[in-house]
C-alpha positions as CSV (number, residue, x, y, z in Angstrom):
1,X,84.7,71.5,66.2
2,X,84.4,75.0,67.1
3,X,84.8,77.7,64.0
4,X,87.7,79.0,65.7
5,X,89.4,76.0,66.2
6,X,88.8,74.6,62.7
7,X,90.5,78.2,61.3
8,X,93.3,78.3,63.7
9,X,94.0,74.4,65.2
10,X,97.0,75.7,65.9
11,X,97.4,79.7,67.0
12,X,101.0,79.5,68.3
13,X,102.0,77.3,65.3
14,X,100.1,80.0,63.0
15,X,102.0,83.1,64.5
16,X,105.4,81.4,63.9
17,X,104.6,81.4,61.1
18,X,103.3,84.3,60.4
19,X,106.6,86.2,61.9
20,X,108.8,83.8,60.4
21,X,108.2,84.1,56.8
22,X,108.8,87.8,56.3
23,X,111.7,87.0,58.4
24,X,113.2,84.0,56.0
25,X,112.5,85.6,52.8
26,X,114.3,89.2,54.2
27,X,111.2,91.6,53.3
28,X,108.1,93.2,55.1
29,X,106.4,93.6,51.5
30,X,102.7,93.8,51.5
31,X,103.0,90.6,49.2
32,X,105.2,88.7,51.5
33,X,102.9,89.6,54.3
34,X,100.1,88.3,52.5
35,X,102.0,85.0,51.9
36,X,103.0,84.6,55.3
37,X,99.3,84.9,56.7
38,X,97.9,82.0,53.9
39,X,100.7,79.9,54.9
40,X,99.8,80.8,58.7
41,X,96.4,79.7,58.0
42,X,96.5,77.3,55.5
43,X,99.5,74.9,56.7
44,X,98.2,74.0,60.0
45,X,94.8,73.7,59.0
46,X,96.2,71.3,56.4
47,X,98.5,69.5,58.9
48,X,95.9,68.8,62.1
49,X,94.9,65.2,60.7
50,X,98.5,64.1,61.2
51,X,98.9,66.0,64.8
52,X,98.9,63.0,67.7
53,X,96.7,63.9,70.5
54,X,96.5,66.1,73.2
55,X,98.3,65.3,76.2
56,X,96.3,66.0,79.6
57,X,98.9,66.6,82.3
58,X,97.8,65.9,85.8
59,X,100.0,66.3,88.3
60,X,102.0,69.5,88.4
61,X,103.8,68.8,91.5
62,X,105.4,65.5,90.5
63,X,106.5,67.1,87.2
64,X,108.1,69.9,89.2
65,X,109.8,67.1,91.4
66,X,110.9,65.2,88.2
67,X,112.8,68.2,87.0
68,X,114.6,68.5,89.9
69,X,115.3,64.8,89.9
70,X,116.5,65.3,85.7
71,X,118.4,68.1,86.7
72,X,120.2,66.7,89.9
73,X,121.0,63.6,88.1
74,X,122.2,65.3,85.0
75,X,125.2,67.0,87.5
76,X,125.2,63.7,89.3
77,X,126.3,61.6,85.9
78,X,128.4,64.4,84.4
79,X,130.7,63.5,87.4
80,X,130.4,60.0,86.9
81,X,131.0,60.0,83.2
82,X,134.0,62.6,83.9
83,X,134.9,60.4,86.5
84,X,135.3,57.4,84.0
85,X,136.4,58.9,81.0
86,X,139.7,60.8,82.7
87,X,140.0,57.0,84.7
88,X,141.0,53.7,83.9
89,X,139.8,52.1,81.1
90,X,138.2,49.1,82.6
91,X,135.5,51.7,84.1
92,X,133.9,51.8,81.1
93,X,132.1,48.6,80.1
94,X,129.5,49.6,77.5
95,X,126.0,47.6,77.3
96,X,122.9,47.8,75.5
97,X,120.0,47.5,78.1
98,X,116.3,47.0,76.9
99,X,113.7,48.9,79.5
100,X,110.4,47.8,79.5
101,X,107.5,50.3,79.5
102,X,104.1,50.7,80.6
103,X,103.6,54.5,79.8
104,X,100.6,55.0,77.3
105,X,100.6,58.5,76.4
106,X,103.1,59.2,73.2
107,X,104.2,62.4,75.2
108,X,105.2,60.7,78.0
109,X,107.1,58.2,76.1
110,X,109.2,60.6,74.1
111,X,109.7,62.3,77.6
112,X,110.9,59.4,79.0
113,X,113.6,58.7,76.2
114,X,114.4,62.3,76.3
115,X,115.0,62.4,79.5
116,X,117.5,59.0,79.3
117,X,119.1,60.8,76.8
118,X,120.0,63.7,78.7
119,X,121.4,62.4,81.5
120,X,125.0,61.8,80.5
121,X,126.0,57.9,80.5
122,X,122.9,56.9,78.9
123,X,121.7,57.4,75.1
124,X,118.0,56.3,73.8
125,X,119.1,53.5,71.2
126,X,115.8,52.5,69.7
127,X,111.9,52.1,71.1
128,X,110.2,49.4,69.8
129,X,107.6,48.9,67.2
130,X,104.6,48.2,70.3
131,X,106.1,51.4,72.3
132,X,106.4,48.7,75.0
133,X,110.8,48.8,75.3
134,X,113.4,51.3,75.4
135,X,116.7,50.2,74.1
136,X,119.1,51.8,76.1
137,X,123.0,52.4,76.0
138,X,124.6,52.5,79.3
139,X,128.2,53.8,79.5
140,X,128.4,51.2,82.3
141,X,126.6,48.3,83.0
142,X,129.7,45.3,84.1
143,X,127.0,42.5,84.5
144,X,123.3,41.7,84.6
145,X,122.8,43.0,88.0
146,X,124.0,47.3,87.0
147,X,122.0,46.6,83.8
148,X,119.2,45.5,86.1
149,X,119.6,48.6,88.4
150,X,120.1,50.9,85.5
151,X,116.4,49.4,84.7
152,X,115.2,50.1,88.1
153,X,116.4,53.2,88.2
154,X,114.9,54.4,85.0
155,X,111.3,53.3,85.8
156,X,111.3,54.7,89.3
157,X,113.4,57.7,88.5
158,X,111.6,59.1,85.2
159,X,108.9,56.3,84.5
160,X,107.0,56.1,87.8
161,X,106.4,60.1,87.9
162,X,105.6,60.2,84.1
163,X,103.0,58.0,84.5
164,X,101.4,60.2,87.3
165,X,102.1,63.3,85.4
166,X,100.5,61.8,82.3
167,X,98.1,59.3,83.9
């Protein structure tokens, strides 16, 4: 480890903080300046151990294309949930659905999650213990055959191009 990265493991993290404390504690003073540079240093120097990590992204194009994918599909399930809520009530029929899957980064993972979570008509429930299942709850999943394509849709969708993006 480099001398520079063993005093600053985290620059970015270290000038946040460095701007925030004067900032939280309302004064510029030559003491609280001080402060905020020994916190600066000292807390993510003291930190790094528990930091996962670093992600290696690969493919730049695919993540572009997934964010127009998230994106599209957020507009596309606002209408659907807006579509369901303001209808009758039997299109609604809530169901827990557990995804498997085979992403290995941590990054990725939470991503992934993230990502089901945004899209309205689906909510990240729980991830299991093994980082190997996503619980999922689906505004509407009738039968075992949506849950299934709700499953599909989520590893093709947002799986399949994390794993390239993070492979």
């Amino acid at each position: 480890m480099s001398m520079r990265s063993s005093l600053l493991p985290s620059p970015l993290t270290s000038v946040a903080l460095f701007i925030a404390w004067p900032m939280l504690n309302e004064s510029a003073s030559a003491g609280q300046l001080l402060l905020g540079a020994v916190l600066a240093l000292a807390l993510p120097a003291l930190l790094a151990p528990l930091r996962p990590s670093r992600s290696n992204l690969r493919a730049w194009p695919t993540l572009a294309r997934l964010v127009g994918v998230v994106l599209w599909d957020v507009v596309r399930s606002n209408i659907d949930v807006a579509r369901r809520v303001l209808g009758h009530e039997a299109a609604i029929q809530t169901r827990f659905v557990w995804v498997p899957i085979a992403l290995q980064d941590p990054l990725a993972v939470v991503m992934l999650a993230g990502i089901v979570t945004t899209t309205p008509g689906t909510i990240s429930a729980e991830l299991s213990d093994d980082r190997r299942w996503l619980l999922v709850h689906a505004l509407h999943a009738p039968d075992d055959a949506a849950a299934a394509a709700i499953v599909a849709d989520i590893q093709l969708r947002y799986e399949a191009p994390l794993a390239e993006v993070f492979g």
